[in-house]
N, CA, C and O atoms as CSV, one atom per row, in Angstrom:
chain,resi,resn,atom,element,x,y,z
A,1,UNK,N,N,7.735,4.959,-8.501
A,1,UNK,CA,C,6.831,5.635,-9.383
A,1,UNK,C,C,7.665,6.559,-10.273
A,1,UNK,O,O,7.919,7.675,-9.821
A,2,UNK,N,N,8.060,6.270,-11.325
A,2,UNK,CA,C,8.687,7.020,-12.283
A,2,UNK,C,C,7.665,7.728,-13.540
A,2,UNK,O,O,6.553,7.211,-13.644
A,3,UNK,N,N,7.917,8.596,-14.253
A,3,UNK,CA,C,7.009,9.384,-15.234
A,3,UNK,C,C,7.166,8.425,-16.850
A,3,UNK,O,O,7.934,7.465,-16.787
A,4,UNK,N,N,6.643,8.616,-17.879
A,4,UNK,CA,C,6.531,7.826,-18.717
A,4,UNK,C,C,8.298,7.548,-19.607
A,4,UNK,O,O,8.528,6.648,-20.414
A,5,UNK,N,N,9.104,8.410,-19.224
A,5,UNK,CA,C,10.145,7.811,-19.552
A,5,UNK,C,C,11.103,7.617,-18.566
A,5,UNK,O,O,12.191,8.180,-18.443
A,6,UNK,N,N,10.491,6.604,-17.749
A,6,UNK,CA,C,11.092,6.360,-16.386
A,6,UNK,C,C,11.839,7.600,-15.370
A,6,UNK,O,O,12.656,7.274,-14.509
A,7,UNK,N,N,11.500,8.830,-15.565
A,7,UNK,CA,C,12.516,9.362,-14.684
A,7,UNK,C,C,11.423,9.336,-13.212
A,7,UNK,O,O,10.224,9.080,-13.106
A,8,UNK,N,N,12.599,9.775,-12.080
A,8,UNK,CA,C,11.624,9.824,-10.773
A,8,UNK,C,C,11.967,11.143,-10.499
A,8,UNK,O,O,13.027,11.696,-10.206
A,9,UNK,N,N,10.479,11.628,-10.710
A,9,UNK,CA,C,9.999,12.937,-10.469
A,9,UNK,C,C,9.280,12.889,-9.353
A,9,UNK,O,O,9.305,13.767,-8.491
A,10,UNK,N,N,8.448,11.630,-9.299
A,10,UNK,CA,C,6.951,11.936,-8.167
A,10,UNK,C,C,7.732,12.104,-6.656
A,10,UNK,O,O,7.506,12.969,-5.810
A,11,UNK,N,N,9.068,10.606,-6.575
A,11,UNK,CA,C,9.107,10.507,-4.896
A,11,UNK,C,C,10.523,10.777,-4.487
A,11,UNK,O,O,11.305,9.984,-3.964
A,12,UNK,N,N,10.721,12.023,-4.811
A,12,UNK,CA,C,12.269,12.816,-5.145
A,12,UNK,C,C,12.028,13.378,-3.351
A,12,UNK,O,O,12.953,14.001,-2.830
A,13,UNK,N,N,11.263,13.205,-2.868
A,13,UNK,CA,C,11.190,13.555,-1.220
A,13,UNK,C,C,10.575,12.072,-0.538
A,13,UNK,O,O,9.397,11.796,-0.307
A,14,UNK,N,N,11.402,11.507,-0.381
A,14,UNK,CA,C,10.734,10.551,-0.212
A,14,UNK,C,C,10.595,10.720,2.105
A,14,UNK,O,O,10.146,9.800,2.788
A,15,UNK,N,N,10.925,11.587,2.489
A,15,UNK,CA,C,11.519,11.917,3.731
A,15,UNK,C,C,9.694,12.268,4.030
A,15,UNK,O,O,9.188,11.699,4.998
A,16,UNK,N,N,8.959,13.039,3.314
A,16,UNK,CA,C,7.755,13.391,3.381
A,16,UNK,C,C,6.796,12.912,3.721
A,16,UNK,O,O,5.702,13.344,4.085
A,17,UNK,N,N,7.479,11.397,3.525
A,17,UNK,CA,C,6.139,10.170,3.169
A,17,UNK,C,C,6.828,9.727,5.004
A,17,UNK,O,O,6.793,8.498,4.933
A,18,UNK,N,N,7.187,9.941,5.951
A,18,UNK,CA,C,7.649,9.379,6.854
A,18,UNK,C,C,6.725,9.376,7.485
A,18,UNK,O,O,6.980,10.041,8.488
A,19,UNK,N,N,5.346,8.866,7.531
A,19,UNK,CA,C,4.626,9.056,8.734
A,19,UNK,C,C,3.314,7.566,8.309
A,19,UNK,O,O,2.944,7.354,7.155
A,20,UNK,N,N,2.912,6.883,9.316
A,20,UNK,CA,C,2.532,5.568,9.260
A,20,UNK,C,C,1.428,5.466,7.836
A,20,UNK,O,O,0.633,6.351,7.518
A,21,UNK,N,N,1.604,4.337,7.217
A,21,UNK,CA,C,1.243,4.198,6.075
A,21,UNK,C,C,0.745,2.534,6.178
A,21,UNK,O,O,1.588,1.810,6.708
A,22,UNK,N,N,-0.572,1.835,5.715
A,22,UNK,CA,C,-0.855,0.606,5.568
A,22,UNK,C,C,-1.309,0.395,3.932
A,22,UNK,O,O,-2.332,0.779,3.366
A,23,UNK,N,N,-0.202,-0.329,3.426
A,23,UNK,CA,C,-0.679,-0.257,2.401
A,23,UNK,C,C,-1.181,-1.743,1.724
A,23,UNK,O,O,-0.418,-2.665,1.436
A,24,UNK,N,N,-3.102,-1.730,1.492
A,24,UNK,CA,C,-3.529,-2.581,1.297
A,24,UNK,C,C,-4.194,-3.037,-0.199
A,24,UNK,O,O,-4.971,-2.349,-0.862
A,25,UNK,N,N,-3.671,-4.402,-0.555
A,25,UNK,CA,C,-3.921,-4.340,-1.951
A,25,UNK,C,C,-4.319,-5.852,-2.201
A,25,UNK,O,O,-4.243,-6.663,-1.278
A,26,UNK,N,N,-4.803,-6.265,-3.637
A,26,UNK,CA,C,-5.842,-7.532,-3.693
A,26,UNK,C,C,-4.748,-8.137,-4.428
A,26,UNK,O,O,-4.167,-7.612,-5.378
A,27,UNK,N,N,-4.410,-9.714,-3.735
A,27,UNK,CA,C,-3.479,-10.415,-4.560
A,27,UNK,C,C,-3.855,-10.560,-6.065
A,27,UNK,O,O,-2.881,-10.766,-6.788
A,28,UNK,N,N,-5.129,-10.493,-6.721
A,28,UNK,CA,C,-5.487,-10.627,-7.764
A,28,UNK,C,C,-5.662,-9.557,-8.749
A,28,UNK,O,O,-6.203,-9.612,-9.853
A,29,UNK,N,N,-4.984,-8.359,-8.018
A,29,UNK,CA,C,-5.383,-6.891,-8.611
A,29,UNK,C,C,-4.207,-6.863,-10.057
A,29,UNK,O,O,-2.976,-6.846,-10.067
A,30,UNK,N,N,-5.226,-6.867,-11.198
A,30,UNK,CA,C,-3.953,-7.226,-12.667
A,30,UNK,C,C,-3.875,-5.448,-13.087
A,30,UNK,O,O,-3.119,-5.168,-14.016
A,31,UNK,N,N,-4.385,-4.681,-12.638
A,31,UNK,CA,C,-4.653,-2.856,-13.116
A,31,UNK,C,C,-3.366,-2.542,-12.209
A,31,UNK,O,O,-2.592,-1.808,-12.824
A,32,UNK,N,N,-2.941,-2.859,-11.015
A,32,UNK,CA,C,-1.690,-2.364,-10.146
A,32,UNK,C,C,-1.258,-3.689,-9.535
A,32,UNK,O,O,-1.906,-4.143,-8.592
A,33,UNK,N,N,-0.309,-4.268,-9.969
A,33,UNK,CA,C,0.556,-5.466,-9.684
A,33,UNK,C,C,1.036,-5.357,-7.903
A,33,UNK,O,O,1.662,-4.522,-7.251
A,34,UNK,N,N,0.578,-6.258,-7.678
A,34,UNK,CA,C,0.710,-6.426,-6.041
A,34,UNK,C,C,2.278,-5.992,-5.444
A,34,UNK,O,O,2.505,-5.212,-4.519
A,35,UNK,N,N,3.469,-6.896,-6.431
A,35,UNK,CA,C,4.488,-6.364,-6.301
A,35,UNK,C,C,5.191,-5.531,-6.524
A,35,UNK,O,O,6.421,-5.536,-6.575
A,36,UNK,N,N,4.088,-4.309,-6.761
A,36,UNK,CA,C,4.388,-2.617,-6.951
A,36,UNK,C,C,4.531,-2.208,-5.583
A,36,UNK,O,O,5.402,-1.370,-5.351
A,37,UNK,N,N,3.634,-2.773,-4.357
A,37,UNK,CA,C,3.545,-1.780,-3.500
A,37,UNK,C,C,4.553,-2.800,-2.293
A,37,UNK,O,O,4.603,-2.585,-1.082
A,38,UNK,N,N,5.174,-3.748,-2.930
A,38,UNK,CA,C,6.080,-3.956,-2.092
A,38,UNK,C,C,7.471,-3.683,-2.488
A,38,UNK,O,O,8.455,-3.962,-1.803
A,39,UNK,N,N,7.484,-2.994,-3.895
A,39,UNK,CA,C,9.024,-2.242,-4.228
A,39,UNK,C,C,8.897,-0.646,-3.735
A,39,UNK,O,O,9.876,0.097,-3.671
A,40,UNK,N,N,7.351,-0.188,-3.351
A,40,UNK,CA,C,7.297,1.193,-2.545
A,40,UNK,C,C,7.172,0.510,-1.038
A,40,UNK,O,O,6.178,1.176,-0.746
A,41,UNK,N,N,7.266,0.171,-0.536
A,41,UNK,CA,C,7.477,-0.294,0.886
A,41,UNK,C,C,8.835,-0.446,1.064
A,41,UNK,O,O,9.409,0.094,2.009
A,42,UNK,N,N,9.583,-1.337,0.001
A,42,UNK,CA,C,10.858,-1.141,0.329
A,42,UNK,C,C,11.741,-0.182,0.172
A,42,UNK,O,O,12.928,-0.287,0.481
A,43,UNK,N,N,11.221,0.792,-0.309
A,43,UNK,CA,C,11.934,1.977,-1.312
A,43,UNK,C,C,11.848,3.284,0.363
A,43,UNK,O,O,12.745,3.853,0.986
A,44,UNK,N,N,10.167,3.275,0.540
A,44,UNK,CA,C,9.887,3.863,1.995
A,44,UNK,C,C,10.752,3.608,3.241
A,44,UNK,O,O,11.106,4.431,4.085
A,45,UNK,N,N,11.042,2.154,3.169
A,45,UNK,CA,C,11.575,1.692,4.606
A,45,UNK,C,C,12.897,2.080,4.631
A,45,UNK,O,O,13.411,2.240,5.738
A,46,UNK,N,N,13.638,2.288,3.511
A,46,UNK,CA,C,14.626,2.596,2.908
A,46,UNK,C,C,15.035,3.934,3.448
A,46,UNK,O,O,16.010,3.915,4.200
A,47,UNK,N,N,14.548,4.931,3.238
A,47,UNK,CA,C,14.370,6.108,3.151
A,47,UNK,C,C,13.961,6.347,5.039
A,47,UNK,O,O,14.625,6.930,5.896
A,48,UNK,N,N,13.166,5.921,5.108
A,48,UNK,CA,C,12.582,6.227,6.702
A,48,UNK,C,C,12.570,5.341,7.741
A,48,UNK,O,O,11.788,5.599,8.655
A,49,UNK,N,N,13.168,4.473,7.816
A,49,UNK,CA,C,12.879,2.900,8.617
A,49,UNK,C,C,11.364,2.378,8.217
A,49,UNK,O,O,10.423,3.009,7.734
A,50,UNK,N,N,11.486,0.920,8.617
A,50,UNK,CA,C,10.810,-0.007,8.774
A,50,UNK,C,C,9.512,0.343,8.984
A,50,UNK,O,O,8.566,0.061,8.248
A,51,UNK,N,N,9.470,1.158,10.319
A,51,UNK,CA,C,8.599,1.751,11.522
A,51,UNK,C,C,7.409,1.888,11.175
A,51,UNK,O,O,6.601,1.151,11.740
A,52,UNK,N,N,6.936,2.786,10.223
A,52,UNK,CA,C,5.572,3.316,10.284
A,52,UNK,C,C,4.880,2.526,8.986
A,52,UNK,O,O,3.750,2.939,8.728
A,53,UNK,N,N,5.286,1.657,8.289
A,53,UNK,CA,C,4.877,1.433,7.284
A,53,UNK,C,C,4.168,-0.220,7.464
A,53,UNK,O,O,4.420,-0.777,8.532
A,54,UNK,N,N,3.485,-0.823,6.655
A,54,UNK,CA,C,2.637,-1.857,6.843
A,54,UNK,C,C,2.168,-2.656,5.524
A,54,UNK,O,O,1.480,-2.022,4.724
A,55,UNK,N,N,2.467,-3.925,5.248
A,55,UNK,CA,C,1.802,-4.090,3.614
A,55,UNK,C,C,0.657,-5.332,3.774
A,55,UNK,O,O,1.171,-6.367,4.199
A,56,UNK,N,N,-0.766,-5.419,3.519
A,56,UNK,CA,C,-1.267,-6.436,3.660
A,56,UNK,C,C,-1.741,-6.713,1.996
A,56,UNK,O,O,-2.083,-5.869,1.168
A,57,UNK,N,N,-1.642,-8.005,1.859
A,57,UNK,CA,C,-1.956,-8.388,0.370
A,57,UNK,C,C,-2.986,-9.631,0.688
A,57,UNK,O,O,-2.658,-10.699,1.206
A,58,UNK,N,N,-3.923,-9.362,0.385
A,58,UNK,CA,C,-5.378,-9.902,0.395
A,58,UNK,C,C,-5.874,-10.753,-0.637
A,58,UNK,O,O,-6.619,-10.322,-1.518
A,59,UNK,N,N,-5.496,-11.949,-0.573
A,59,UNK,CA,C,-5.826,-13.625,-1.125
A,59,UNK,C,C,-7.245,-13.183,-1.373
A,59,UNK,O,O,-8.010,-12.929,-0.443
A,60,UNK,N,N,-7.591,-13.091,-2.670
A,60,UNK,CA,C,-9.271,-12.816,-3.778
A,60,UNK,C,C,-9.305,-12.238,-4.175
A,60,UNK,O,O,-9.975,-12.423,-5.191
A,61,UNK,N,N,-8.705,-10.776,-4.024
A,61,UNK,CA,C,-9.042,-9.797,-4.641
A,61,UNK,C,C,-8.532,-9.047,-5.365
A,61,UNK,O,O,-7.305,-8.999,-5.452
A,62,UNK,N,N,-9.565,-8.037,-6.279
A,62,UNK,CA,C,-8.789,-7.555,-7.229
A,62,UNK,C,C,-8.794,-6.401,-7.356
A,62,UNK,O,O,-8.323,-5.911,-6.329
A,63,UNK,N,N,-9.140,-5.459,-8.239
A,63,UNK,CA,C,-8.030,-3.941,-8.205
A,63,UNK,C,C,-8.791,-3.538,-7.219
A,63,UNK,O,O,-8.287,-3.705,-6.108
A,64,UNK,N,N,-10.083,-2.950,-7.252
A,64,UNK,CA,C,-10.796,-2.418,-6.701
A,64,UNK,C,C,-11.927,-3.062,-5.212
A,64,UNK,O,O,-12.499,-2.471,-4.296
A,65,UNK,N,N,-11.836,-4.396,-5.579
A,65,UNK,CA,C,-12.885,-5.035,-4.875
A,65,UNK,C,C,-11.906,-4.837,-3.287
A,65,UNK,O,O,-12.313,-5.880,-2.776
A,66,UNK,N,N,-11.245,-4.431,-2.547
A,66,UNK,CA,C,-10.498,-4.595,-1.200
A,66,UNK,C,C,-11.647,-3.059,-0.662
A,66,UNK,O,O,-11.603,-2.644,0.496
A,67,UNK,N,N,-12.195,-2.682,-1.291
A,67,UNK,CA,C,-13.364,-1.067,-1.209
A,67,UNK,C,C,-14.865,-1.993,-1.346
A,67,UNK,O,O,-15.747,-2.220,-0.517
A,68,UNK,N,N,-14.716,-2.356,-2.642
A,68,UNK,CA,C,-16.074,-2.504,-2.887
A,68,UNK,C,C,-16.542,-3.783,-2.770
A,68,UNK,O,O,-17.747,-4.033,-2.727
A,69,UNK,N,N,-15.714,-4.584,-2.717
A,69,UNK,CA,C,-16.228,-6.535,-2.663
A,69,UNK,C,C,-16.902,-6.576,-1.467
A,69,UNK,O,O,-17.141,-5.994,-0.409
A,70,UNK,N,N,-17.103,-7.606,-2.190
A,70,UNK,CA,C,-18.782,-8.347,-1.086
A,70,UNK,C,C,-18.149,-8.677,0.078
A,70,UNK,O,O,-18.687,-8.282,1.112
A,71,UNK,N,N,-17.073,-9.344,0.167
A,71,UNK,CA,C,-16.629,-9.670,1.295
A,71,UNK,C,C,-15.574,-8.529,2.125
A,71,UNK,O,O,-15.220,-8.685,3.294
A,72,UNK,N,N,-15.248,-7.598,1.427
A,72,UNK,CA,C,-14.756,-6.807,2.345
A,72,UNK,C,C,-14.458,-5.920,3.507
A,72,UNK,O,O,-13.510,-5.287,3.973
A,73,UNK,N,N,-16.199,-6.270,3.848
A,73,UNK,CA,C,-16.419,-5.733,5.184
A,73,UNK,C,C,-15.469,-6.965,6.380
A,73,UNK,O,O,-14.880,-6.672,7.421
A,74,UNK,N,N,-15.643,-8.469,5.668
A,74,UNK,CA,C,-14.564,-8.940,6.717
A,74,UNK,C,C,-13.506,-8.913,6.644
A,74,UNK,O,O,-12.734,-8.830,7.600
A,75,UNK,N,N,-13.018,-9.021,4.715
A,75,UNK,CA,C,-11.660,-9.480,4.756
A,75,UNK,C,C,-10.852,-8.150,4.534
A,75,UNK,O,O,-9.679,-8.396,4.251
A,76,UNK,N,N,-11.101,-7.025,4.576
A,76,UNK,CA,C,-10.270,-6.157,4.326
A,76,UNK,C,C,-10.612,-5.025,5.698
A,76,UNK,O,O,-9.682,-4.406,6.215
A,77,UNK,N,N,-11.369,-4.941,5.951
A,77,UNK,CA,C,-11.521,-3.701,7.024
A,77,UNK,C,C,-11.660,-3.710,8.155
A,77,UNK,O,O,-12.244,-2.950,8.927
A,78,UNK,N,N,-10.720,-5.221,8.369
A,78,UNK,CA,C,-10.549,-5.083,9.791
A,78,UNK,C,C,-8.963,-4.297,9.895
A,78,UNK,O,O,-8.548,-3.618,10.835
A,79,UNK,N,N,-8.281,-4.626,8.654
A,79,UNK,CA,C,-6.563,-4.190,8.272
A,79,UNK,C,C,-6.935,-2.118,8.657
A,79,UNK,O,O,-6.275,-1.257,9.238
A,80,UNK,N,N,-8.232,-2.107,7.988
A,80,UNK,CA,C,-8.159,-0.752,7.722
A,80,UNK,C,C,-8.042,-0.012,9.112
A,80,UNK,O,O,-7.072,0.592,9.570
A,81,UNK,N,N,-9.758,-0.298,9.864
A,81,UNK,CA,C,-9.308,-0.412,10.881
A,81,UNK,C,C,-8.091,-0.009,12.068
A,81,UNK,O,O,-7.767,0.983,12.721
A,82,UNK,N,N,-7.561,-1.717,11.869
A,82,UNK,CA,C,-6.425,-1.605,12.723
A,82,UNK,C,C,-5.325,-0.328,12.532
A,82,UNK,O,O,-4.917,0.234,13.549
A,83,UNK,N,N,-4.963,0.014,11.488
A,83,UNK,CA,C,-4.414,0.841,11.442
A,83,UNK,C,C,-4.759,2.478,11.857
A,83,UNK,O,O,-3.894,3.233,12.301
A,84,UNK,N,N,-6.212,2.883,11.624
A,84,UNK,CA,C,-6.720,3.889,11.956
A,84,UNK,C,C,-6.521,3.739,13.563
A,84,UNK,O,O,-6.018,4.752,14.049
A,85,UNK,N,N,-6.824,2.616,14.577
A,85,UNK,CA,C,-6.788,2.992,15.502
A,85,UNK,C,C,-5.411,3.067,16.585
A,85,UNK,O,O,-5.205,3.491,17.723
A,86,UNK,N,N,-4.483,2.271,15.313
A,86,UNK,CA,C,-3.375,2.241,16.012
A,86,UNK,C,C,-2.303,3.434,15.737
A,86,UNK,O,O,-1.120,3.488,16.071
A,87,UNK,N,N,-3.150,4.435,14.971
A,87,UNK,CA,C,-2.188,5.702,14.298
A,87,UNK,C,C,-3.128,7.028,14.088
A,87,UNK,O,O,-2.963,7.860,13.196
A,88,UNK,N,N,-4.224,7.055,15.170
A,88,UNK,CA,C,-4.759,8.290,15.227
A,88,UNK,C,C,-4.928,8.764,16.339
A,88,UNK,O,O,-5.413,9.889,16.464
């Protein structure tokens, strides 16, 4: 995540972010490119290990629908879920 003339301001601590993270996103999402949150997964794992971090990318969907789609009570919140109960 860099600022509009690329500098990285936002994740200059990236040590902060060390604590379990699932990050879930719609293969079809064209507003935030799917392979954004797997150059911050690698950037995280980087920084903190592997360990606490998680990426699921969800075949239908798009920016927003992994919240609000019709089908997301099955296809997305069981991920959500799992993670809440495996990290609270």
């Amino acid at each position: 995540m860099v600022d509009f003339e690329g500098n990285n301001i936002y994740l200059s601590h990236l040590d902060r972010l060390a604590i379990p993270i699932t990050f879930i996103h719609g293969a079809q999402n064209e507003c935030f490119l799917p392979e954004r949150t797997d150059i911050t997964l690698n950037e995280l794992s980087k920084a903190n290990g592997s360990s606490p971090y998680k990426r699921q990318v969800i075949p239908g969907y798009g920016h927003i629908d992994c919240i609000f789609g019709k089908n997301a009570v099955e296809g997305v919140f069981p991920f959500i879920l799992e993670h809440l109960e495996t990290t609270l």
